[in-house]
C-alpha positions as CSV (number, residue, x, y, z in Angstrom):
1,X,1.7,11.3,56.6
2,X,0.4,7.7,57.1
3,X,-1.8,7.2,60.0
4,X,-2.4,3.8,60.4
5,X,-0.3,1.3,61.8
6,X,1.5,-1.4,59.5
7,X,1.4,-4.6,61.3
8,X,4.4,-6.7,59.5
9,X,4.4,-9.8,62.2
10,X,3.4,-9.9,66.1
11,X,6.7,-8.9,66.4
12,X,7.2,-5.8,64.4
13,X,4.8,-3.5,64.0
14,X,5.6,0.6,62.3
15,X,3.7,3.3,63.5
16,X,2.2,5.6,61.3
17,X,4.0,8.6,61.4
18,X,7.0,6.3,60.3
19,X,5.2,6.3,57.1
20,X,5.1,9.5,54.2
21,X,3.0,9.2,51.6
22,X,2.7,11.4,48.7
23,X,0.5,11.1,45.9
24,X,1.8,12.3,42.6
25,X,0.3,11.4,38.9
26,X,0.1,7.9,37.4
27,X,1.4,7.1,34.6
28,X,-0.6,4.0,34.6
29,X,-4.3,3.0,33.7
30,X,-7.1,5.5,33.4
31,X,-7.4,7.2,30.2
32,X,-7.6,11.0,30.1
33,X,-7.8,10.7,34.1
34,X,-4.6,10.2,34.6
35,X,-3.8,13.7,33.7
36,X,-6.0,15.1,35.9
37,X,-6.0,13.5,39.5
38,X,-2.8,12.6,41.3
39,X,-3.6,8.2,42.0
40,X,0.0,7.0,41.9
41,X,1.6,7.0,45.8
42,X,5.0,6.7,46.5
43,X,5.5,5.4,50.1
44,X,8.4,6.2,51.8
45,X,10.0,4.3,54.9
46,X,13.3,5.7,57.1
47,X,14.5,2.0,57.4
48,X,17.9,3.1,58.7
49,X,16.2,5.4,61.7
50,X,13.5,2.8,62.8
51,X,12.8,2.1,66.2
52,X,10.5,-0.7,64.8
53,X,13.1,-2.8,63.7
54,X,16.2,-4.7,65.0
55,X,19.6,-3.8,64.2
56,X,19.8,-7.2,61.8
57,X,16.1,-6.5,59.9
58,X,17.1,-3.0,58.9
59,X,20.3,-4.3,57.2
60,X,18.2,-7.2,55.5
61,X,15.5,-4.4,54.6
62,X,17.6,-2.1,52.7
63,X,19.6,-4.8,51.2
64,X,16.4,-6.5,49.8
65,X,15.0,-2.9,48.8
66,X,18.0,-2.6,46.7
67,X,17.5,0.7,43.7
68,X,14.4,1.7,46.0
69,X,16.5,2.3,49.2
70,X,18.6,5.5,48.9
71,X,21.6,6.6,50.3
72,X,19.9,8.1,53.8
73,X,18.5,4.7,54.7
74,X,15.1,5.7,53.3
75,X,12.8,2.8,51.4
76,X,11.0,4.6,48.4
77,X,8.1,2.7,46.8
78,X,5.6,4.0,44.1
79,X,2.6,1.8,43.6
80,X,0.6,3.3,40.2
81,X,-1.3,-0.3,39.1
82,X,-4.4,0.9,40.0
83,X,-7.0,4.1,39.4
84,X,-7.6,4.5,42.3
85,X,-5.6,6.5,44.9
86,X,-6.8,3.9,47.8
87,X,-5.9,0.7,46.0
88,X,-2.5,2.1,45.0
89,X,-1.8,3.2,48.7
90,X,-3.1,-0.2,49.9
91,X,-0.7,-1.9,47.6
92,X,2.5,-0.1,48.3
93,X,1.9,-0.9,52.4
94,X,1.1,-4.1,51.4
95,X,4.5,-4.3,48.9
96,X,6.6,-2.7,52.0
97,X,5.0,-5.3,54.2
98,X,6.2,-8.0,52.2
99,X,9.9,-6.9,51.9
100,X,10.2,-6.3,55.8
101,X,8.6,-9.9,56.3
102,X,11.3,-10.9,54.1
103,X,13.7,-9.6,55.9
104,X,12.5,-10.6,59.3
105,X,12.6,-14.3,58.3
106,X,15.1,-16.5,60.2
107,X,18.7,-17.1,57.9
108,X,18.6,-20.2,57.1
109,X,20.9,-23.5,58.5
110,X,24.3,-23.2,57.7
111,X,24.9,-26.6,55.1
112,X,26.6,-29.7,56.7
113,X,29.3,-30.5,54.5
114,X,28.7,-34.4,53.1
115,X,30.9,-37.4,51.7
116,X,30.2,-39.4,48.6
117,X,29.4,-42.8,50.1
118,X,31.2,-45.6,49.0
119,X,28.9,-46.7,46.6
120,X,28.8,-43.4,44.5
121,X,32.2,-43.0,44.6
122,X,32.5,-47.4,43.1
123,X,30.3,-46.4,40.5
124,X,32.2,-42.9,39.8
125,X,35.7,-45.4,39.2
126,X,33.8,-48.1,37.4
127,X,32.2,-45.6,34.9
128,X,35.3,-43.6,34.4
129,X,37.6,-47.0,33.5
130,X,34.8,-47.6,31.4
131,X,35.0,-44.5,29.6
132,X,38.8,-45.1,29.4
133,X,38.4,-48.4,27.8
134,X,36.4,-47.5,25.0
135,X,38.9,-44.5,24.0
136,X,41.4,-46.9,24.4
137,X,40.0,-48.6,21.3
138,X,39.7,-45.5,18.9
139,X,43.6,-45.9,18.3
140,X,45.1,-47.6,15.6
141,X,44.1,-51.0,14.0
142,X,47.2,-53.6,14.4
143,X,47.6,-56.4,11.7
């Protein structure tokens, strides 16, 4: 289990026994060392259960987390970049962190449908007789 606290915004905030970590072995950097000593973490996160998060958040959450969110609403991440077990644990919170920022964020403005002014649509007509005229003159050559 996770201990700390992982502060997303002011806002939203998961406690640490929301967390489960488990270390398992890299397959990453470190030489014979990876062998030996379990570095990689995978962090996992019952987004679907959270009292940490709104209703609208969780939905974004597991749609963002895509193949790493299974079917139970849990977000699995494994962080194996670095050799040591502390770096690798720092960078999956930080990795989850990012995806339930992203998911937090406001959606943005729906899009105000627009009209060609007048001018575009002139220049649209003018270029397209154009183009007509010089097919026009492809055909054949009367005497």
């Amino acid at each position: 289990m996770a201990s700390d606290d992982l502060i997303i915004t002011r806002s939203i905030t998961i406690k640490g026994w929301e967390l489960t970590e488990q270390f398992i072995t890299s397959a990453g950097p470190g030489g014979q060392n990876v062998n030996k000593v379990a570095t990689a973490v995978q962090l996992r996160f019952n987004a679907a259960n959270s009292p940490s998060l709104t209703d609208r958040v969780k939905e974004n959450a597991l749609k963002l987390a895509g193949r790493r969110a299974t079917k139970d609403g849990d977000i699995v991440l494994e962080a194996n970049r670095f050799r040591t077990q502390e770096r690798n644990r720092e960078d999956a919170r930080d990795r989850l962190r990012e995806l339930i920022a992203k998911a937090a964020e406001p959606p943005p403005p729906p899009r105000k449908k627009t009209r060609p002014g007048r001018g575009a649509i002139e220049r649209r007509l003018k270029a397209k007789s154009e183009r007509g005229s010089i097919k026009k003159m492809r055909g054949k050559v009367d005497d």
